[in-house]
N, C-alpha and C positions, 0 to 999 in steps of 0.2 A: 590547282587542278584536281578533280574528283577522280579518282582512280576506283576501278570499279571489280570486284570480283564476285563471281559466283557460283554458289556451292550449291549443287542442286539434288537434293534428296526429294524420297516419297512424299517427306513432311514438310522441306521446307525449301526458301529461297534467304540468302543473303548477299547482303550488296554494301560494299563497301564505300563513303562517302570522305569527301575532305569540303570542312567546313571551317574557313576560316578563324571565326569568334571560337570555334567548339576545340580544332582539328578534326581527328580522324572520328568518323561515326558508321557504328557498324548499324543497317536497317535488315533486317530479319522479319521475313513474310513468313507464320506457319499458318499450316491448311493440314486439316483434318483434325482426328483427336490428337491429344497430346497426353499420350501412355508412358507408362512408367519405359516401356522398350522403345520407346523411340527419344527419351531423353538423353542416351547417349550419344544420340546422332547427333542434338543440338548442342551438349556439353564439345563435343570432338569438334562440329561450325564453331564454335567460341571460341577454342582455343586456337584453331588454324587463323581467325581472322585477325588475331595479334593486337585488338584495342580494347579499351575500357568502357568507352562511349559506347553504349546500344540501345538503340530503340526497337520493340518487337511490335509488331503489326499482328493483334490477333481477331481481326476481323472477319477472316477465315476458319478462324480456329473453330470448331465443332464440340471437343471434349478436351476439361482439362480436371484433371482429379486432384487429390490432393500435393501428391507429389509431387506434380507439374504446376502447383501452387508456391510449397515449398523451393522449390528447383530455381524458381525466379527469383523467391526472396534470397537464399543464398546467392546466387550471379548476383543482386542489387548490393548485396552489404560485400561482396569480393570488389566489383567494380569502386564501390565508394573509399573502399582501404587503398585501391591504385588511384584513388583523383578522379573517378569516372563516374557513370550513373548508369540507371537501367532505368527506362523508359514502355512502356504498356502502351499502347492507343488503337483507336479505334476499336475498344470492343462493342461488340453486339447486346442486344439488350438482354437477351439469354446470358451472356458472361458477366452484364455487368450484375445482374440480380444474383449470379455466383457471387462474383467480390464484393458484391455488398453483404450477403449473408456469412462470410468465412472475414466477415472483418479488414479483406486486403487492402486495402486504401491506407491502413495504419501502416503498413509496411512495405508499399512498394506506391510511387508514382504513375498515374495512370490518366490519360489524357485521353480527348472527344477525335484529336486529330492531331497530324504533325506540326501544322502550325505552334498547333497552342504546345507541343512537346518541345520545338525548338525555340522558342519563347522562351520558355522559362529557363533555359541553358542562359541567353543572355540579356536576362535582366540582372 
């Protein structure tokens, strides 16, 4: 059964999933820029949602600077020391000419959509 919570700040929404093949998957919508002052808000959603598994949906996302580049790769290599993963999708074509020119694709997983992000969990 998918047990569902949600934490709802300026920046963001998260919703907590249970996925059989995966378990527990935490899916995180943010909307707006993504500043270094509003990192804490999404640090403080990570740690209340208690899993490893997160996928973030930045297809709202507007601005993401360097730190809030950073910010993901750290959560990506913490989840993967617990068994987990971090998971990027849907970004825009504005973010993805960001992570292509900052290189990110070397270091974080970043998907067209959820499909293709829960896919690769189980192959």
């Amino acid at each position: 059964p998918n047990r569902e919570y949600y934490f709802k700040q300026k920046l963001l929404k998260a919703v907590l999933y249970y996925k059989k093949e995966i378990g527990e998957v935490a899916v995180i919508f943010l909307y707006g820029g993504l500043e270094c002052k509003y990192l804490e808000i999404l640090r403080d959603t990570l740690a209340k949602i208690g899993t490893y598994n997160i996928v973030i949906d930045v297809s709202e996302l507007s601005y993401i600077g360097s730190y809030g580049i950073s910010y993901f790769i750290q959560v990506s290599d913490y989840a993967k020391d617990h068994g987990g993963f971090l998971k990027l999708v849907n970004p825009h074509r504005k973010l993805k000419i960001i992570f292509e020119f900052m290189e990110v694709e070397k270091a974080l997983d970043i998907y067209a959509n959820f499909s293709e992000a829960l896919s690769s969990w189980i192959e």
